[in-house]
N, C-alpha and C positions, 0 to 999 in steps of 0.2 A: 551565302557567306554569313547570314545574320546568323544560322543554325552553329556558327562552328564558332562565332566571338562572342556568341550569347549576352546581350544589349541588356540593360534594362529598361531601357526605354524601349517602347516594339518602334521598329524602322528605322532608331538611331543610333548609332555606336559613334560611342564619345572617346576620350583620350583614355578615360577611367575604364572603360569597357575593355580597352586593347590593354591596358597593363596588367589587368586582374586575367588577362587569357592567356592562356601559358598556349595557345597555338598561334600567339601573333604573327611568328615568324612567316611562316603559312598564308596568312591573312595577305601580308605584303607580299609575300614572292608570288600570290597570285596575280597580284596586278604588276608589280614591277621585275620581276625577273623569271622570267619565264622556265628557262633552262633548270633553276634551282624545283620551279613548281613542278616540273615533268619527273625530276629527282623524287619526290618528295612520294608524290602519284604513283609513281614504277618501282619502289625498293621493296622489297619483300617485307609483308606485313610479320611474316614469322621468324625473321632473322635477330638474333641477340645482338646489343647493344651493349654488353656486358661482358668482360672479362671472366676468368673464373674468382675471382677475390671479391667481385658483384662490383667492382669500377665502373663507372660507364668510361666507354672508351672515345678517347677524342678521335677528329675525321680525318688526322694522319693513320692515327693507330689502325683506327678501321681501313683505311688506307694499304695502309704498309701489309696488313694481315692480310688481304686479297690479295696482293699483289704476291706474297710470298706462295700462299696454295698454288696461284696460276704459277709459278718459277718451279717447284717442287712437283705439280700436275704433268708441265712441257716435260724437267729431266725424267719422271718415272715414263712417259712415252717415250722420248728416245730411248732410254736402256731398253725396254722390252722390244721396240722395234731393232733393236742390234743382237740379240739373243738369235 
C-alpha cells in the first residue's frame, strides 16, 4: 500500500500523503469495502472511460452503456435464432 500512496515519510502515510494521492479511493476500499476493491482489481485495464467528445463518463453512463450492448447483443440473438 505504501508503493500506491507514495508517503513521504518511508512507513508513514499522513492525512497530507492521502490528499496529494489521486488513488486514495483505492487506498480505502482496500481495507473498508471490499466489494468496490474486487471492482476496481477485475475491470478491464484497457476499456475507455471516455466518450467520444473525450468526457469522462459518470458510473450510470458507463452503467447504462453496458447494459444497452448486453439489450441490443440478446435482441440480435434472438432475431437470427428466428431466421
Amino acid at each position: 500500500m505504501l508503493d500506491l500512496v507514495r508517503p513521504q515519510q518511508t512507513g508513514r502515510i499522513s492525512l497530507s500523503d492521502l490528499k496529494r494521492c489521486r488513488l486514495t479511493p483505492i487506498f480505502f476500499d482496500t481495507f473498508f469495502n471490499l466489494e468496490k476493491y474486487l471492482d476496481h482489481e477485475q475491470r478491464d485495464p484497457f476499456a475507455s472511460n471516455r466518450d467520444e467528445d473525450g468526457l469522462t463518463m459518470s458510473d450510470w453512463d458507463r452503467f447504462a452503456a453496458e447494459e444497452y450492448e448486453l439489450l441490443v447483443a440478446e435482441e440480435s440473438a434472438q432475431q437470427n435464432t428466428q431466421k
